[in-house]
C-alpha positions as CSV (number, residue, x, y, z in Angstrom):
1,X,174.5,248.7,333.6
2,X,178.1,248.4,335.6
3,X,180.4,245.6,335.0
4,X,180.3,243.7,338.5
5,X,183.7,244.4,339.2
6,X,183.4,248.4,338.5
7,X,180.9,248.5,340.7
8,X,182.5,247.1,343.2
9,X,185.8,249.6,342.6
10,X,183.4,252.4,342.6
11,X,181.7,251.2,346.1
12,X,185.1,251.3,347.0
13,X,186.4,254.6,346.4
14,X,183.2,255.5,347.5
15,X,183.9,253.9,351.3
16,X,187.7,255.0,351.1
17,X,186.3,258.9,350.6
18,X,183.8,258.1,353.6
19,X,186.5,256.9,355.3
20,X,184.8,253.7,356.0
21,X,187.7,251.6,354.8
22,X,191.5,251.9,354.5
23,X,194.1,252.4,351.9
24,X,195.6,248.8,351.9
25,X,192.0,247.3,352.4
26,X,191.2,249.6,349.2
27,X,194.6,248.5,347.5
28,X,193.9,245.1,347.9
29,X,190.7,244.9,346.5
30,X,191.5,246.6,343.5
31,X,194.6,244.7,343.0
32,X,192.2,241.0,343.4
33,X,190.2,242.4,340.3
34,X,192.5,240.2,337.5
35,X,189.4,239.3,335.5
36,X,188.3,242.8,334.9
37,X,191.3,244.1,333.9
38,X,192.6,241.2,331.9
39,X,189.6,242.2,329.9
40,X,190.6,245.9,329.1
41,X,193.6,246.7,327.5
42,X,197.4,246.6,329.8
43,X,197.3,250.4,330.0
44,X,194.5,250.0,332.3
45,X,196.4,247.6,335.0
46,X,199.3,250.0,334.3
47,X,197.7,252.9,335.6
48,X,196.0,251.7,337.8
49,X,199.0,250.5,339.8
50,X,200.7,253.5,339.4
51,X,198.2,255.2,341.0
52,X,197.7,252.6,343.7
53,X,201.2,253.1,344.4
54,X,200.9,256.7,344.7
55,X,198.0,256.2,346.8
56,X,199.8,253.7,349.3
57,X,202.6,256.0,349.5
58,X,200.7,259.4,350.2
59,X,199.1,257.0,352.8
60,X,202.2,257.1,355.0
61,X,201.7,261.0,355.4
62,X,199.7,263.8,356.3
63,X,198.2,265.3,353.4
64,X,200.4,268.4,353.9
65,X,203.5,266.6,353.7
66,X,202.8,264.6,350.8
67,X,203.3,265.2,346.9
68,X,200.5,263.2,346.0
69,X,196.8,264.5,346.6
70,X,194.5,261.4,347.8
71,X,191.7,263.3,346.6
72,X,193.3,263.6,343.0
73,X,194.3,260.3,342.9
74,X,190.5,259.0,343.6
75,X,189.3,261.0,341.1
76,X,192.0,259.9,338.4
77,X,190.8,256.0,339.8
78,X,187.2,257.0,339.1
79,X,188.0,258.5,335.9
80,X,189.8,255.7,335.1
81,X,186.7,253.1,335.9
82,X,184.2,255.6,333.8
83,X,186.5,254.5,331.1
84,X,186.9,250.5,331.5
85,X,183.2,250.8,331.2
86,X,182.9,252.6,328.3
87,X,185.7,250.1,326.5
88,X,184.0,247.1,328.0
89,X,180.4,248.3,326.6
């Protein structure tokens, strides 16, 4: 079973591809999870803010104009919850 707070990140990335939430609502949220990643090892925060960061920056453009692929970085968040899992387990 999902720790809580990936489920949450993963319902998350889930409403940010549907397009039923935002970028900063989605930054936010993953930014509030301190429990969960005080749990896994610093990497984990590490990437993950660089991505955010990525992600909040691509925001500001169309996805022609920008460097960074939204879709890409999603799937490097997901990847990167598919492994907090498997460290917390």
């Amino acid at each position: 079973m999902a720790h809580p707070s990936i489920q949450l990140l993963h319902d998350a990335l889930n409403d940010l591809r549907d397009q039923a939430s935002d970028v900063t609502t989605f930054c936010r949220l993953w930014r509030a999870q301190d429990a969960l990643f005080s749990r896994l090892p610093p990497r984990y925060a590490e990437v993950a803010e660089d991505l955010l960061g990525r992600l909040e920056a691509g925001s500001l453009f169309t996805e022609e104009s920008c460097s960074f692929s939204q879709e890409d970085l999603l799937n490097n968040l997901a990847l990167l919850l598919d492994k907090a899992e498997r460290t917390l387990n």
